[in-house]
C-alpha positions in Angstrom: 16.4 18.5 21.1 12.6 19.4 22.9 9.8 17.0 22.0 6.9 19.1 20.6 4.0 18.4 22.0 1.8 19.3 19.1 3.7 17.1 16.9 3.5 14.2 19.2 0.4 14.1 19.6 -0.2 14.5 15.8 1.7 11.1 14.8 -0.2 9.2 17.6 -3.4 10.5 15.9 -1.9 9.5 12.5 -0.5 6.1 14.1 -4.3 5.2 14.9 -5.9 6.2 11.7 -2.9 4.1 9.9 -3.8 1.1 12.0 -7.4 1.1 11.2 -6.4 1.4 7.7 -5.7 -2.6 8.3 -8.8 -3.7 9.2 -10.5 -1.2 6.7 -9.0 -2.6 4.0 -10.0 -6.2 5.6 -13.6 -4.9 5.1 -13.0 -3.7 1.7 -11.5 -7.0 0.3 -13.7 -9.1 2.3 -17.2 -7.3 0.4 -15.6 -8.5 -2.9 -15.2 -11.9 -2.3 -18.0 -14.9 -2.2 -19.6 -15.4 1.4 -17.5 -19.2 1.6 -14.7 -17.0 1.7 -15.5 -13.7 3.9 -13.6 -14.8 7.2 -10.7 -15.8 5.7 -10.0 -12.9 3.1 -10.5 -10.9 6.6 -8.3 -12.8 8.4 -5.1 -12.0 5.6 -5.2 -8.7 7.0 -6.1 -9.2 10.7 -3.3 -11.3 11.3 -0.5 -9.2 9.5 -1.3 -6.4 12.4 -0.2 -9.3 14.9 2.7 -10.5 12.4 4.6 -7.5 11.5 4.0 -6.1 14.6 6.0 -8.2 16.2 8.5 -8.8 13.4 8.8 -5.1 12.7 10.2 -4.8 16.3 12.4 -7.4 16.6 14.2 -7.0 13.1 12.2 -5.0 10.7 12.6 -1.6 12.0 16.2 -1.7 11.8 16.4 -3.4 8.1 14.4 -0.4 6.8 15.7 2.7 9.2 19.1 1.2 10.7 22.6 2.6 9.9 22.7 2.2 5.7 24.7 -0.6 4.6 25.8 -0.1 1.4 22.4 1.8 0.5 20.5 -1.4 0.3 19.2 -1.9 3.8 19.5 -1.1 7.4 22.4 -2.5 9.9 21.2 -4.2 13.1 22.0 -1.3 15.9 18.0 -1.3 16.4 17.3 -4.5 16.7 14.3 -5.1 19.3 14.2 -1.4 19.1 17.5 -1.2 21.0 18.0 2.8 21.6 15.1 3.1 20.3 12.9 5.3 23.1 11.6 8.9 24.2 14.4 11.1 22.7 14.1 11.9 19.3 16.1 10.8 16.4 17.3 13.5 14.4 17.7 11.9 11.4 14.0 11.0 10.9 11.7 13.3 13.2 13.5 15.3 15.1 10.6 16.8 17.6 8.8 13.6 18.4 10.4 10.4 20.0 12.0 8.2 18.5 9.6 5.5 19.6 7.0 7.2 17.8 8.4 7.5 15.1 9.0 3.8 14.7 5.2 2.8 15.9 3.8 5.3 13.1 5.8 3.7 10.3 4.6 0.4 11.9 1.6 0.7 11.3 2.8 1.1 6.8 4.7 -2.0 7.4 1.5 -4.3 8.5 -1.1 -2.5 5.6 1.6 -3.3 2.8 1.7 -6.8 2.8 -1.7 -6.8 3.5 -2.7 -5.2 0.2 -1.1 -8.2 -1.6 -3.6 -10.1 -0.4 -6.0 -9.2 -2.7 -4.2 -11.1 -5.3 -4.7 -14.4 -3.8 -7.7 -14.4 -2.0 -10.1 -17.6 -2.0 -7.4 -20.5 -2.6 -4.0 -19.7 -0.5 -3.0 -22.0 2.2 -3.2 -19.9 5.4 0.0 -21.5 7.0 1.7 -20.8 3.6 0.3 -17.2 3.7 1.5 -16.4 6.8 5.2 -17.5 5.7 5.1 -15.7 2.6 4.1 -12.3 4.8 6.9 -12.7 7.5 9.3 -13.5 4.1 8.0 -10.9 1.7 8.5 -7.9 4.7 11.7 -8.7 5.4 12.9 -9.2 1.8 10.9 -6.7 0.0 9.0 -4.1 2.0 11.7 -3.2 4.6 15.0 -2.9 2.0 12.7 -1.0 -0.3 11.9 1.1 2.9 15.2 2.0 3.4 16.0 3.1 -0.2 13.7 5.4 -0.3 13.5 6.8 3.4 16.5 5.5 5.7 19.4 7.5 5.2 21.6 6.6 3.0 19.2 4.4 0.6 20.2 4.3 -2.5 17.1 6.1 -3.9 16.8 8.6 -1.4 20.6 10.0 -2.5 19.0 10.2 -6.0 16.6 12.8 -4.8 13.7 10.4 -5.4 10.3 11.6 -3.4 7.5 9.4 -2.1 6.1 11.5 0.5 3.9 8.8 2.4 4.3 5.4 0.2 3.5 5.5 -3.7 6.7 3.6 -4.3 7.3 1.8 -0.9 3.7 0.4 -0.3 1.8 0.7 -3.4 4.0 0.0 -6.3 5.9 -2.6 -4.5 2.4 -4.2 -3.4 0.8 -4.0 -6.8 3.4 -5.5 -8.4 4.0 -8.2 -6.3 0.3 -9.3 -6.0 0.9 -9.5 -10.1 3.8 -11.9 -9.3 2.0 -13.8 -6.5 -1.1 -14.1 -9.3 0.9 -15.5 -11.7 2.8 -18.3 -9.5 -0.3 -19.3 -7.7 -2.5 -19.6 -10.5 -6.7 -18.8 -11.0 -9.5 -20.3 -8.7 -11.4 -23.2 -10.4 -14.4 -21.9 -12.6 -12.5 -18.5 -13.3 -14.1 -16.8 -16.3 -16.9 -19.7 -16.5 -18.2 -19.7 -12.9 -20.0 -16.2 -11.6 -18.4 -15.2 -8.4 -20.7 -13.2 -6.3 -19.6 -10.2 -3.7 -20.9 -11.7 -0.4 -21.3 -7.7 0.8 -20.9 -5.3 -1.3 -21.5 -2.7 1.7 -19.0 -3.9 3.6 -17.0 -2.7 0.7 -18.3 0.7 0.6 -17.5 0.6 4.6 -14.6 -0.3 4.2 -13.7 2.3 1.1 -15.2 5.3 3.7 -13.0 4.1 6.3 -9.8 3.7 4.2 -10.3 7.6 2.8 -10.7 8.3 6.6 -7.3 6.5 7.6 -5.2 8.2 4.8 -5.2 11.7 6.3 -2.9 9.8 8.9 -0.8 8.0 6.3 -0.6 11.0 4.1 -1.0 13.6 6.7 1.3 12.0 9.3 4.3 11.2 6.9 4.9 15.4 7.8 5.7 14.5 11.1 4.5 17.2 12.3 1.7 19.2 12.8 2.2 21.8 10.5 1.6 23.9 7.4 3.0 20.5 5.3 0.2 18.3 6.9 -2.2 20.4 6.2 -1.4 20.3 2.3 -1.2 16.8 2.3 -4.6 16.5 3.8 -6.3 18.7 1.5 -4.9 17.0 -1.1 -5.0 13.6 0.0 -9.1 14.6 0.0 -9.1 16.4 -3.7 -7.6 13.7 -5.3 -9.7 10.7 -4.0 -12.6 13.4 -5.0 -11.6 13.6 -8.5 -10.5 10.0 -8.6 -14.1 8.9 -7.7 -15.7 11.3 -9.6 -14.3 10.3 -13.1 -14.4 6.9 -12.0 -18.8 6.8 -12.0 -18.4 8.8 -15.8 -16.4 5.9 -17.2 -18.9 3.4 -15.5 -21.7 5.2 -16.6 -20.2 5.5 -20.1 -20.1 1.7 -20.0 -23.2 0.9 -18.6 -24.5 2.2 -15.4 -22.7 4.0 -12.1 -21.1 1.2 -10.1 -21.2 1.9 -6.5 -18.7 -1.0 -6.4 -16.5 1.2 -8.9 -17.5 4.6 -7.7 -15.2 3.4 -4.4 -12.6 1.5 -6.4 -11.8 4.8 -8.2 -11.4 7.4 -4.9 -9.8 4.4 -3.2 -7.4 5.0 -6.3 -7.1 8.5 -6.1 -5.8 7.9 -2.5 -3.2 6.1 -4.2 -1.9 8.2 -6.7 -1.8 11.1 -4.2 0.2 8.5 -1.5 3.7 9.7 -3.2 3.0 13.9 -4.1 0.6 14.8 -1.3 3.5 16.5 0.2 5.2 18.6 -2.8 2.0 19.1 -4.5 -0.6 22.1 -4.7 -4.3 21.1 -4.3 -5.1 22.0 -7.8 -2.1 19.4 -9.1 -3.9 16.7 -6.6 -7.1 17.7 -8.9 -4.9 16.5 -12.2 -3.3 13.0 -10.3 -6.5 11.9 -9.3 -8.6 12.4 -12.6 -5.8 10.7 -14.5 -5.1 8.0 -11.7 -9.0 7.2 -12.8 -8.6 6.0 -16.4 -5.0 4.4 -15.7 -6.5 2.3 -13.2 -9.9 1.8 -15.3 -8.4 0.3 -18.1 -5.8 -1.6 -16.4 -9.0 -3.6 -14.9 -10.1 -3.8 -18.2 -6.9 -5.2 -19.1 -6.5 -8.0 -16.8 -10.0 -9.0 -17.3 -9.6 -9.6 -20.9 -6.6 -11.6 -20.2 -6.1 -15.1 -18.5 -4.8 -13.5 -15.0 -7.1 -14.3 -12.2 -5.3 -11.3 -10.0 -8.8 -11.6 -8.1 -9.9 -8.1 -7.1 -7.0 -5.6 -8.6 -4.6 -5.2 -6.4 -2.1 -4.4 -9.0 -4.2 -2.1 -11.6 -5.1 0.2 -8.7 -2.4 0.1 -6.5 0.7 -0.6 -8.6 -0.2 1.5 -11.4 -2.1 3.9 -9.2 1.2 4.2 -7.6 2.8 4.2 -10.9 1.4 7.3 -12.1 1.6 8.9 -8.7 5.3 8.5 -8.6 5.8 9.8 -12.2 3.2 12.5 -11.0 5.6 13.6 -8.4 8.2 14.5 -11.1 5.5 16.5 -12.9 3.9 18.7 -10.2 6.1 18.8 -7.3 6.9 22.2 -6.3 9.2 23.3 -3.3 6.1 26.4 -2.9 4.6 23.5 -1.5 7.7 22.1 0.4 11.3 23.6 0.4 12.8 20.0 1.8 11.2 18.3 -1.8 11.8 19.3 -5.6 10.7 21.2 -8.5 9.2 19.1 -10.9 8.8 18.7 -14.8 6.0 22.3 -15.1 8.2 23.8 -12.4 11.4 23.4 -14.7 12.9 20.5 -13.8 12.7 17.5 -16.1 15.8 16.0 -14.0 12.9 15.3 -11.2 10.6 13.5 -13.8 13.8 11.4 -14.8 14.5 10.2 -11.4 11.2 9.6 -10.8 10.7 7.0 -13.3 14.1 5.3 -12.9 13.2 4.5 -9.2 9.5 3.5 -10.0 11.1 1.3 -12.5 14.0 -0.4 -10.4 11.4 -0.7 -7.4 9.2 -3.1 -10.0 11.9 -4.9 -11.1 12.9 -5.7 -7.6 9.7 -6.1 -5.9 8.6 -8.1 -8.6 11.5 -10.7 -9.1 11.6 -11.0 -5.5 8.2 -11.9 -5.1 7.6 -14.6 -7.9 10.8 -16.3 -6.4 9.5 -16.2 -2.9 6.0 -17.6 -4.0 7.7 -20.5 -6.0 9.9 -21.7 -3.3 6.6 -21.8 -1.2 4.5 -23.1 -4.2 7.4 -26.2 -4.5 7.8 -27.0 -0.6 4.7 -25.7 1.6 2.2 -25.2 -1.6 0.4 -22.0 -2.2 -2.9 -22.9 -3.0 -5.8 -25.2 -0.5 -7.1 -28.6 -2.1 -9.9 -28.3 -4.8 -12.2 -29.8 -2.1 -11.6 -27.2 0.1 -11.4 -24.6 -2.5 -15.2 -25.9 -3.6 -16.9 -25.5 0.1 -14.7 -22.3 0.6 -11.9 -21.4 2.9 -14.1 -20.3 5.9 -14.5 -23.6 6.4 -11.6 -25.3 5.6 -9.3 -23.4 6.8 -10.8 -22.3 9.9 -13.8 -24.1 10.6 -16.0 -21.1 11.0 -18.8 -19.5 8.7 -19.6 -16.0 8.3 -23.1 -16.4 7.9 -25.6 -18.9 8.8 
C-alpha cells in the first residue's frame, strides 16, 4: 500500500483544526459562565487535551479501533500504539499512516468529553472532574467508538452511518451531560439568582473558531482529500448557515436577535450535519440545519421551564442536535453523494431510517445509564460538587487560586 501524499497532508490539516476545536469550545463555554468562574470552565477543556491524550495512547485507541471483541469494544493488540506507525492500516485509511490516523481521531476523543462539561460547569470538584473524564472515555466514548467505526462494532454491521461523530460525540455527549445534570444537582440561587455571561465575545470567538475547526472534523473524517471532503465541507458550511439563520427568526419572534443565540444555533447546525455531511447533497444540509434550529430551540425552552440546571445546553444542542442529525442521515443520505454509505428514506430506503433510529436510541440508553452510574459512584466517594463557600466566591478561586480579571 503507497502513502498518498495529498491525503496525508490533508488529515494533519484536519488533525489541527480538530485540536483547536478544544480550546474553541473552552472559549465558547467559558463567555457563558459568570467571571468567578471563567478559568476554571476553561480549564475543563484544556486539561482533557493533556488527559486523553495520553490515555488515548496508552489504552484508548485500542478499546475503540483494536481487533472487535464480540462487537462491543476493541482487544488490546494496540495498546501504547503497539504496531501502530508509518504504514497504513487498511482497515481504516488505507493511503495515510496508520499513525495518522490514530492522532486525527485523537483529537474527537479529547473534544467529546469536553463538551459534557458544559453540563456541570461552576460547582464540580476539579479532582473529581478529572476522574470522571479519564472514566467516562474509557467506558463510554471509546466502546461507543468502536460500534460505530472499528470493525466489527456491533452498529457498524447494521449499516448504521455517522460520517464524522453525530452519534459517537454528540449524542453520547448530550445525553450524558443530562445524566451528569441530574446526579450533580443546580448551583445555589438557580432560577432566583441572575447569572451574568462574564464575555459574551469570547463566546462569539469561540462559536467562529468552532465553525472553522469542523471542516477538519467533518472534512477529515474522508480521509482523504477528495471529491468526499469536499461535499462534507460545503455542507458542513450550509448547514451551520441555515442553522444560524433560522435560529435569529425564532429570537426575533420572541424578542430581539440574540447574538448569544444567533451562535448557539450555527454552532447547532454544525451538529446536525456532524453524522450526514458525508452521504448528503448540499441542498439536504440546507433541510438538517433549518430543522436542527427549532429542535434545538425549543429543547432550551424546555429545560428552562423545568427544574434541570443543565447550565449552558449541552444536551438540547448537542444530543438532540445529534439526534436529528442521525435520524437525518436515514432521510437524505444518498450513495450519489457517496457509493461506500446508503440510500436513505427520499432515496427509497426506509430500512436506513430504521437503523438509524435503533442506534441513536441504543447509544442513549447506553451513554446515558453509564454516565449517571459513573457520576454517583463519584458523587458517594470523591463528591461531585465544591463546598457552598467556594461555590459563593467562584471556582477561579477556590479551585485554583487565580482570577481572570482584576
Amino acid at each position: 500500500m503507497d502513502i498518498n501524499a495529498g491525503d496525508t497532508a490533508w488529515i494533519l490539516i484536519a488533525t489541527a483544526l480538530v485540536l483547536m476545536m478544544t480550546p474553541a469550545l473552552a472559549f465558547f463555554y467559558g463567555g457563558m459562565v459568570r467571571k468567578k468562574n471563567l478559568l476554571s470552565t476553561l480549564n475543563l477543556s484544556f486539561m482533557n487535551m493533556g488527559l486523553i491524550s495520553i490515555q488515548w495512547i496508552l489504552f484508548g485507541y485500542t478499546i475503540a479501533f483494536g481487533s472487535s471483541v464480540g462487537g462491543f469494544f476493541g482487544g488490546p493488540q494496540f495498546l501504547g500504539l503497539n504496531g501502530v506507525g508509518a504504514a497504513p492500516n487498511p482497515d481504516y485509511a488505507a493511503t495515510i499512516p496508520h499513525l495518522a490516523f490514530a492522532g486525527y481521531q485523537m483529537m474527537f476523543a479529547i473534544i467529546t468529553p469536553a463538551l459534557i462539561t458544559g453540563a456541570f460547569v461552576e460547582r464540580v470538584r476539579f479532582k473529581t472532574f478529572l476522574v470522571f473524564s479519564l472514566l467516562w472515555a474509557t467506558l463510554v466514548y471509546d466502546p461507543v467508538a468502536h460500534w460505530v467505526w472499528g470493525v466489527g462494532g456491533i452498529l457498524r454491521q447494521t449499516g448504521a452511518l455517522d460520517f464524522a461523530g453525530g452519534a459517537v460525540v454528540h449524542i453520547t455527549a448530550g445525553f450524558s451531560a443530562l445524566a451528569f445534570a441530574r446526579v450533580i444537582g443546580p448551583r445555589k440561587g438557580f432560577g432566583r439568582v441572575t447569572a451574568e455571561p462574564a464575555n459574551i465575545p469570547f463566546t462569539v470567538l469561540g462559536a467562529g473558531l468552532l465553525w472553522m475547526g469542523w471542516f477538519g472534523f467533518n472534512g477529515g473524517s474522508a480521509l482523504a482529500a477528495n471529491g468526499l471532503a469536499v461535499n462534507a465541507v460545503v455542507t458542513t458550511n450550509t448547514a451551520a448557515a441555515a442553522a444560524g439563520l433560522v435560529w435569529m427568526f425564532l429570537s426575533w419572534r420572541d424578542n430581539k436577535p440574540s447574538v448569544l443565540g444567533i451562535v448557539t444555533g450555527m454552532v447547532v447546525g454544525l451538529v446536525a450535519i456532524t453524522p450526514a455531511a458525508g452521504y448528503v447533497t448540499p441542498l439536504a444540509a440546507i433541510f438538517i440545519g433549518a430543522i436542527a434550529a427549532p429542535i434545538s430551540y425549543y429543547a432550551i425552552k424546555f429545560r428552562q421551564k423545568s427544574s434541570l440546571d443543565e447550565s449552558l445546553d449541552v444536551w438540547a444542542c448537542h444530543g438532540m442536535g445529534g439526534l436529528w442529525g442521525a435520524i437525518a442521515t436515514g432521510l437524505f443520505a444518498t450513495t450519489e453523494v457517496n457509493s461506500a454509505g446508503a440510500n436513505g428514506l427520499f432515496y427509497g430506503n426506509f430500512n436506513q431510517l430504521i437503523v438509524q433510529i435503533v442506534a441513536s436510541v441504543a447509544v442513549i440508553v447506553f451513554a446515558y445509564v453509564v454516565t449517571y452510574l459513573i457520576a454517583t459512584v463519584l458523587k458517594r466517594t470523591m463528591g461531585l460538587r465544591v463546598a457552598d463557600n467556594e461555590e459563593e466566591v467562584g471556582l477561579d478561586i477556590s479551585e485554583h487560586g487565580e482570577r481572570a480579571y482584576a
